[in-house]
C-alpha positions in Angstrom: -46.5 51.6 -49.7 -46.6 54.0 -52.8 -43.0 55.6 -52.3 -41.4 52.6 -51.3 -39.4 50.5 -53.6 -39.4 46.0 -52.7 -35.6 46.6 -52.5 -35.4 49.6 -50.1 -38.5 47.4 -47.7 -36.0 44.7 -47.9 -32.8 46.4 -47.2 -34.9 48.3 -44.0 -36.0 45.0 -42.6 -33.0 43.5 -43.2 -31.2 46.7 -40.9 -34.4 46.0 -38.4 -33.5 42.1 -38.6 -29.9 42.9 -37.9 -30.5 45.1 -35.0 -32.6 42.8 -33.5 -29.9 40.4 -33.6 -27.7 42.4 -31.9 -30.3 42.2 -28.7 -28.5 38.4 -28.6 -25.5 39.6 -27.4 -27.1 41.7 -24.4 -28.1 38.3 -23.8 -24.8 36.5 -24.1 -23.5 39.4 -21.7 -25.8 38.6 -19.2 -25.6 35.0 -19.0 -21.6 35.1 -18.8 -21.6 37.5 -15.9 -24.3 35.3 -13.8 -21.8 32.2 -15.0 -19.0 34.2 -13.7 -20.9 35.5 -11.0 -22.2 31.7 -9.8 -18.8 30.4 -10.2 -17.3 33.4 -7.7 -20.0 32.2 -4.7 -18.9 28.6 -5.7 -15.2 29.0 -4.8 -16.3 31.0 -2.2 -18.5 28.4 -0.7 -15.6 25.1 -1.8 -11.9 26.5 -2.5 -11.2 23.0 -2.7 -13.2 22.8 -5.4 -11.8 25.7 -7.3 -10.6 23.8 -10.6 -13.2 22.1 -11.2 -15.8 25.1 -11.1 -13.2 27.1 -13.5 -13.1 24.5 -16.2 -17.0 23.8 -16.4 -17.1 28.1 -16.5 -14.5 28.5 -18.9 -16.5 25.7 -21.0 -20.2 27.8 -20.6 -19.0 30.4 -21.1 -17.3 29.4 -24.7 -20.9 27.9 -25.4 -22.9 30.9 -24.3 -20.0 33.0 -26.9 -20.8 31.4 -30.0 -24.3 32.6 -29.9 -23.3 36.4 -29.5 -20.8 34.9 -32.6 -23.6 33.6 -34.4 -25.7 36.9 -34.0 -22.6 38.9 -35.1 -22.6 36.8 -38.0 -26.4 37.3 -38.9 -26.1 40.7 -38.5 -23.2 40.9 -41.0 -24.4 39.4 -43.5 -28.0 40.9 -43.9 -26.3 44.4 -43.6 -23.7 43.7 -45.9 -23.9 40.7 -48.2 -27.6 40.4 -48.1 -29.1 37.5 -50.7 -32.5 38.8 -50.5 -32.1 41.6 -52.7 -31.0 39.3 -55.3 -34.1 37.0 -54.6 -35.8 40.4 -56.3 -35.1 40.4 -59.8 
């Protein structure tokens, strides 16, 4: 690592960190649509039961969001208020 400067090896893993993040929110995407998908075959099978199934979605699927928030979040900040550059000096 002759050429490489600490700061620029932090600020590349800290893009590599932050894109790796962003693999949460394929994540998030995929559990929402099996939640939405699940809740479909539910009404399907009970219309009677219609209300209840929508609230406990709506509720998973607020949970399941505030990890692709979270991630968002993560990602931000390493990319553009990162605090370990100034852990170098």
């Amino acid at each position: 690592m002759t050429g490489i400067t600490p700061e620029a090896f932090v600020l590349g893993m800290s893009a590599i960190g932050a894109a790796c993040t962003g693999l949460a929110a394929i994540g998030v995407g995929i559990g929402q649509g099996f939640a939405a998908g699940k809740a479909v075959e539910g009404v399907a099978r009970q219309p009677e039961a219609q209300g209840d199934l929508i609230k406990v979605m709506v509720l998973g699927m607020a949970i399941t969001e505030t990890m692709g928030i979270f991630s968002l979040i993560v990602s931000i900040v390493l990319l553009f208020a990162n605090p370990l550059v100034g852990m170098l000096s």
